[in-house]
C-alpha positions as CSV (number, residue, x, y, z in Angstrom):
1,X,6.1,2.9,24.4
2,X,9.4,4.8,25.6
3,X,10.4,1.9,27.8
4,X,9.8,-0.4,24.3
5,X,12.0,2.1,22.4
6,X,14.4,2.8,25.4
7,X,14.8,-1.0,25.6
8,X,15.9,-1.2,21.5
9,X,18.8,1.4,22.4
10,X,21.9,0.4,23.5
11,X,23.2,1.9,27.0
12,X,25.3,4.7,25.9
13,X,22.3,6.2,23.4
14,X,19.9,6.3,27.2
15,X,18.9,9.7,27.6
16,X,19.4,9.2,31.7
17,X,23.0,7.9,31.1
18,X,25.8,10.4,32.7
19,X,28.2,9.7,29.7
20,X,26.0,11.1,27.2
21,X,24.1,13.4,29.3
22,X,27.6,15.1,30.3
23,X,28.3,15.2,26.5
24,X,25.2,16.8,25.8
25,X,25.7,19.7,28.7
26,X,29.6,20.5,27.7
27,X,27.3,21.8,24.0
28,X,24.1,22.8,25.2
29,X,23.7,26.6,26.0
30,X,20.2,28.1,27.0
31,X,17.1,27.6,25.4
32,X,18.8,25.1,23.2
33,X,15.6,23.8,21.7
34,X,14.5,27.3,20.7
35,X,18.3,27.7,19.0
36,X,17.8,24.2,17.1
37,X,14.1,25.8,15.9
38,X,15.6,28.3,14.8
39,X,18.4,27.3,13.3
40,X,15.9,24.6,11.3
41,X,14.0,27.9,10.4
42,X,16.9,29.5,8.7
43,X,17.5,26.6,7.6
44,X,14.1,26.2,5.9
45,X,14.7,29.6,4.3
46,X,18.4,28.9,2.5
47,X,16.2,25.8,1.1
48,X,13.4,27.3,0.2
49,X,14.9,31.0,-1.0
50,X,17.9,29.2,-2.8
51,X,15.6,26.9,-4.8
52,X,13.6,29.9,-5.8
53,X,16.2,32.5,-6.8
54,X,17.6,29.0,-8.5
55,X,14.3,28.4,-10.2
56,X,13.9,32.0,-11.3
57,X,17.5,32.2,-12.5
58,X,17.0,29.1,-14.4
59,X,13.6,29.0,-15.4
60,X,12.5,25.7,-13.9
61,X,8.9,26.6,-14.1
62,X,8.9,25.9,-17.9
63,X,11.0,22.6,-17.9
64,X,9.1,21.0,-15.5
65,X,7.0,18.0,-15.7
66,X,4.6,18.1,-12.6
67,X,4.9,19.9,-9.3
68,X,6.8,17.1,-7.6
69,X,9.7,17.3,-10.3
70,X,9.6,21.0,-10.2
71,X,10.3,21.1,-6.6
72,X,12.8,18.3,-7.1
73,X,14.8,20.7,-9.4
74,X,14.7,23.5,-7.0
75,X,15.6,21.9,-4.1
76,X,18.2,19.7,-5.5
77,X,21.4,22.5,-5.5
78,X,21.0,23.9,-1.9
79,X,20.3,20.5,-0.5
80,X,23.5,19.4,-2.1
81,X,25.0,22.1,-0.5
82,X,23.3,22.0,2.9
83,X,24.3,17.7,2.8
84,X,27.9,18.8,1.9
85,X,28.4,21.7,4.3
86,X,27.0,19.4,7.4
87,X,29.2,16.1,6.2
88,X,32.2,18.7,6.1
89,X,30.9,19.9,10.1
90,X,30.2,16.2,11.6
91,X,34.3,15.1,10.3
92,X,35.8,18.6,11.7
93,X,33.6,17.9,14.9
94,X,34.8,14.7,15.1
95,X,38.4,15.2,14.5
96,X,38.4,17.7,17.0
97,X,36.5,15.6,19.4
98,X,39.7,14.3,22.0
99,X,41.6,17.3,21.5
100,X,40.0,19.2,24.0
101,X,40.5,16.6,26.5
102,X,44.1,16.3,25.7
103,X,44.8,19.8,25.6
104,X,43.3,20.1,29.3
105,X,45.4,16.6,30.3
106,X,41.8,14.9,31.1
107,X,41.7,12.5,28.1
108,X,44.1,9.6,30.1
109,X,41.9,9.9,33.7
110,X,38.7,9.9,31.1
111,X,40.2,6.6,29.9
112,X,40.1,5.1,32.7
113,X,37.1,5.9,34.7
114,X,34.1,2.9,35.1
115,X,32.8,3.4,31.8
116,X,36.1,4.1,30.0
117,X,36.6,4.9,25.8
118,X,33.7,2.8,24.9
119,X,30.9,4.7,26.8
120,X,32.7,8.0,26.1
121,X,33.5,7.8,22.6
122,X,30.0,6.4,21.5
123,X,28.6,9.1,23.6
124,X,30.3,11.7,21.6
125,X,29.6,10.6,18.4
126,X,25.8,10.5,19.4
127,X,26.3,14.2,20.9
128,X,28.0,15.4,17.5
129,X,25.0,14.0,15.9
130,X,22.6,15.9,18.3
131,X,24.7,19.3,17.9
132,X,24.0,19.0,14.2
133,X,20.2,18.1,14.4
134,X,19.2,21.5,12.8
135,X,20.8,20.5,9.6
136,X,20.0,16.8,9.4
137,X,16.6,17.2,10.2
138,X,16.2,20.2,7.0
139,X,17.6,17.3,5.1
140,X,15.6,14.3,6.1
141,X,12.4,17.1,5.9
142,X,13.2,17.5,2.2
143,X,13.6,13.8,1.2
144,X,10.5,13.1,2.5
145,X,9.2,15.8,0.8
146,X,10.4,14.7,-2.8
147,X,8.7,10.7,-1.4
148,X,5.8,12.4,-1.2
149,X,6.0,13.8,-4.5
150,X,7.2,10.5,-6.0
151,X,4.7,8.6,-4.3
152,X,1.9,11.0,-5.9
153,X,3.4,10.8,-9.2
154,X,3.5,6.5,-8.6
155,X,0.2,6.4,-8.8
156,X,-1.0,8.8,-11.1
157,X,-3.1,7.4,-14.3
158,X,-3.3,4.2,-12.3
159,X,0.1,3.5,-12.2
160,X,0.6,4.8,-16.3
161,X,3.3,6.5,-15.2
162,X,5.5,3.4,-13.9
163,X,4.8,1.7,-16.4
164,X,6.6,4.3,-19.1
165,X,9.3,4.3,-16.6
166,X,9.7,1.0,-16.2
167,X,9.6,1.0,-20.8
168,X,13.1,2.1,-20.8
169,X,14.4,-0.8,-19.1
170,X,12.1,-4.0,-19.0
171,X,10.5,-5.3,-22.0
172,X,7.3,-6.2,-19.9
173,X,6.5,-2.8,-18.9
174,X,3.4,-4.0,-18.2
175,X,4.2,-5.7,-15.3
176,X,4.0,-3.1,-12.0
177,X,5.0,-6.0,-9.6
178,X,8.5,-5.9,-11.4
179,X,8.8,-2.0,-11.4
180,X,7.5,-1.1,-8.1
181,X,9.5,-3.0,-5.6
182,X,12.6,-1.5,-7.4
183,X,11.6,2.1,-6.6
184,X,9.9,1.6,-3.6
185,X,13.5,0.1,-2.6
186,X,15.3,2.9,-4.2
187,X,13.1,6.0,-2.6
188,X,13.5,4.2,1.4
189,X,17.6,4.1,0.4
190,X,17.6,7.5,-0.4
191,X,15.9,8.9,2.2
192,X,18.5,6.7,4.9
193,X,21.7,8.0,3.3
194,X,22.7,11.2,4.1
195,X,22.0,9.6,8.1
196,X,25.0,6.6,7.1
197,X,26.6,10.0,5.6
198,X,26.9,12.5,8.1
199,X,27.0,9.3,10.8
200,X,30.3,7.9,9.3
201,X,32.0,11.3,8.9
202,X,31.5,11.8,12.4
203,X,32.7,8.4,13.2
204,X,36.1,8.4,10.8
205,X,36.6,12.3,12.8
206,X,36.8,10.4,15.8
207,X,38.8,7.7,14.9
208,X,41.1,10.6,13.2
209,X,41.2,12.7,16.7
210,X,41.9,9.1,18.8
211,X,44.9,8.2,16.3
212,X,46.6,11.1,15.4
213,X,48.0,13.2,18.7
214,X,49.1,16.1,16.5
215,X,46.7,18.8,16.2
216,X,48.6,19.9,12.8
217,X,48.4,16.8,11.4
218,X,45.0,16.2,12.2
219,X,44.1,19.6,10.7
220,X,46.1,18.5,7.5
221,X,44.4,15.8,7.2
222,X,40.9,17.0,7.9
223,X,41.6,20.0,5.2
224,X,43.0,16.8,2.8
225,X,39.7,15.4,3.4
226,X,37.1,18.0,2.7
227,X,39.0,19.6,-1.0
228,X,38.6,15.4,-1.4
229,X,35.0,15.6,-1.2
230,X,34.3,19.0,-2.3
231,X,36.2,17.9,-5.2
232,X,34.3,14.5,-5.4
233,X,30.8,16.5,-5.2
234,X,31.7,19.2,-8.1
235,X,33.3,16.6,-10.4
236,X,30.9,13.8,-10.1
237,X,28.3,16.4,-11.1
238,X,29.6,17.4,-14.0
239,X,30.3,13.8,-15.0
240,X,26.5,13.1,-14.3
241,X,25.1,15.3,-15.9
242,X,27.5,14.7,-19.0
243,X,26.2,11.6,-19.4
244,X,22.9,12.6,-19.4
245,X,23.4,15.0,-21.7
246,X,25.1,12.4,-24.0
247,X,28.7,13.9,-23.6
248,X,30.0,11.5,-22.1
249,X,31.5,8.7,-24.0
250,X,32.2,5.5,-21.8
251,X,31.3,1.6,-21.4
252,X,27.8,1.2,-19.9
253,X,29.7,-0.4,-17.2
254,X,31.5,2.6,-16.3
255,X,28.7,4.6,-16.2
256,X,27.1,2.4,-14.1
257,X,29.8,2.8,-11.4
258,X,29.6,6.6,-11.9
259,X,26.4,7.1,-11.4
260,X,26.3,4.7,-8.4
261,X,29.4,5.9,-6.9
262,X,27.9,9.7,-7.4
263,X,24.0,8.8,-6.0
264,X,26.3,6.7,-2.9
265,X,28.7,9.0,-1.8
266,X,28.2,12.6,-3.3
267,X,24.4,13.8,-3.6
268,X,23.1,10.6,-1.4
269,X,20.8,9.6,-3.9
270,X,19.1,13.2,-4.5
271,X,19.7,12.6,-8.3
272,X,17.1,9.9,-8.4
273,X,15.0,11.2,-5.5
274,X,12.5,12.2,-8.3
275,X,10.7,9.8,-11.3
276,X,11.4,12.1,-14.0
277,X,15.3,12.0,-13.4
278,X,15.3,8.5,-12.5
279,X,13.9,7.7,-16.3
280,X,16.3,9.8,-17.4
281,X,19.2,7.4,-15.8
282,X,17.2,4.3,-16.6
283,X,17.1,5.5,-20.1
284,X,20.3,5.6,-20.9
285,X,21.7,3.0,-18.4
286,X,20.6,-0.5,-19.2
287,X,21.3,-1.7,-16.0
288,X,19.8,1.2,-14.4
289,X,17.2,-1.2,-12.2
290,X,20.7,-2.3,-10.0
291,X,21.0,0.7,-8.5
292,X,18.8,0.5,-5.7
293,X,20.2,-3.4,-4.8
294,X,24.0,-1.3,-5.1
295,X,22.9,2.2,-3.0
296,X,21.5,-0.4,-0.6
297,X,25.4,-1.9,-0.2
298,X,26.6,1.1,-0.2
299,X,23.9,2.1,2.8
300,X,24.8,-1.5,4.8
301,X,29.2,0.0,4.2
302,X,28.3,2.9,5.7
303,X,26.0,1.4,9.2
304,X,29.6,-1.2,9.2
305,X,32.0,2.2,8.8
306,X,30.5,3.8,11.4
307,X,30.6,0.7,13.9
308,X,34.1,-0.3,12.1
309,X,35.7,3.4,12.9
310,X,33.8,3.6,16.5
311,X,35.6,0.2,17.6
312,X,38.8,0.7,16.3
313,X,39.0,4.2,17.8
314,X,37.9,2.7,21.7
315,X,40.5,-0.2,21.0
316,X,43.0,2.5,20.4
317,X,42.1,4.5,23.4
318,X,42.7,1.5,25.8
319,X,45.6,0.4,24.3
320,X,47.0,4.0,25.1
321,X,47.9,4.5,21.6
């Protein structure tokens, strides 16, 4: 079995390959495993304690439907936070990535040796990915948390459940084999998109750190970048939840877009990571039932930005540019 799955990566991803094993040792310190448990530990607890102060603030307890959408609302706020505060790290580690080298003069003999920018910059974007496992791994451990609770809630009452959400959009509600497929699609998006996320921050960073030789213009524009999502996180909440409030006055069209563009590139789907908020956005969004077929797009964009942004940074590196 490792020999079947060593065999599906390509040679820079090899554990035994002295690119990315040099990578891994310039940002590994002792005991490194026992740091990334504990770091997914304290992780665990900002989760954890900052849904429940959360729920307690707000009291949850007495607005929720079932235990999965109770745990949905209290996790929702510091894994929006967590997803945001790790995209924000990947782009500043990959912006920073080459300026070490050049700062040292070793980035041009790098270049050049027998594996060159393609080994080395695809081995640097996996060992940015492996610095932040801690907080990648919290997040993929709470999406399959909420599948779990929407798989429960699936097939309570014999599917009864799917077929009232399913009511707000199909006239044959009746009909599970049109329902189901749509959010069985919708939960495995979800739970792949903050991994496109994080993975083509990372890979833009680099491309950033390859193109730009100025460190203050690189800093410029990574500080552009993060106010640019942190400012695309806060306002596309506060548009969402205005339309779901029903103060929002726009085309269904519009909406549409907003609520893709916000489930795509914002929260990563954690709005309709749960059944009762999914009805909610079905219910007042007649084409509601697209969204998985559009997150999915918006999942294949960001596997092609992150191989897009990877090549274009190695052909820029041997050009000398």
């Amino acid at each position: 079995m490792p020999e079947l799955w060593k065999s599906l990566l390509p040679d820079w991803a090899h554990p035994d390959h002295p690119i990315l094993q040099y990578e891994l040792a310039q940002r590994r310190l002792g005991s490194s495993r026992w740091k990334s448990a504990l770091q997914l530990f304290l992780l665990g607890l900002l989760l954890g304690g900052g849904g429940y102060l959360y729920a307690s603030a707000t009291s949850i307890d007495a607005g929720a439907e079932n235990l999965a959408d109770f745990l949905w609302r209290c996790l929702y706020f510091p894994s929006l936070l967590v997803q945001t505060a790790t995209v924000l790290a990947v782009l500043a580690f990959g912006i920073g990535s080459v300026e070490a080298d050049r700062s040292r003069q070793t980035w041009d003999s790098l270049r050049v040796t027998e594996f060159g920018a393609v080994m080395t910059l695809r081995a640097r974007w996996a060992a940015i990915l492996y610095r932040l496992r801690a907080p990648i791994i919290a997040l993929l451990l709470t999406r399959l948390v909420l599948l779990l609770g929407m798989i429960v809630n699936m097939t309570a009452f014999g599917g009864g459940y799917l077929r009232v959400l399913g009511s707000s959009i199909l006239d044959a509600s009746s009909d599970l084999w049109i329902i189901l497929p749509m959010v069985v699609l919708l939960m495995t998006v979800q739970t792949l998109l903050p991994l496109t996320a994080v993975g083509a921050a990372s890979a833009f960073g680099i491309l950033i750190s390859v193109a730009i030789k100025h460190r203050l213009v690189a800093i410029a524009i990574q500080l552009v970048l993060s106010l640019t999502l942190v400012a695309a996180v806060a306002g596309g909440l506060f548009a969402v939840t205005s339309a779901l409030q029903g103060g929002l006055t726009a085309s269904d069209g519009l909406r549409f877009f907003l609520f893709l563009g916000y489930s795509g590139f914002a929260d990563g789907g954690m709005l309709l990571a749960n059944l009762g908020s999914l009805g909610a956005v079905w219910k007042i969004l007649p084409q509601g039932a697209y969204l998985s077929i559009g997150l999915l797009l918006i999942l294949a964009l960001g596997a092609c930005t992150i191989d897009g942004c990877l090549g274009l940074a190695i052909r820029l590196s041997e050009r000398g540019e």
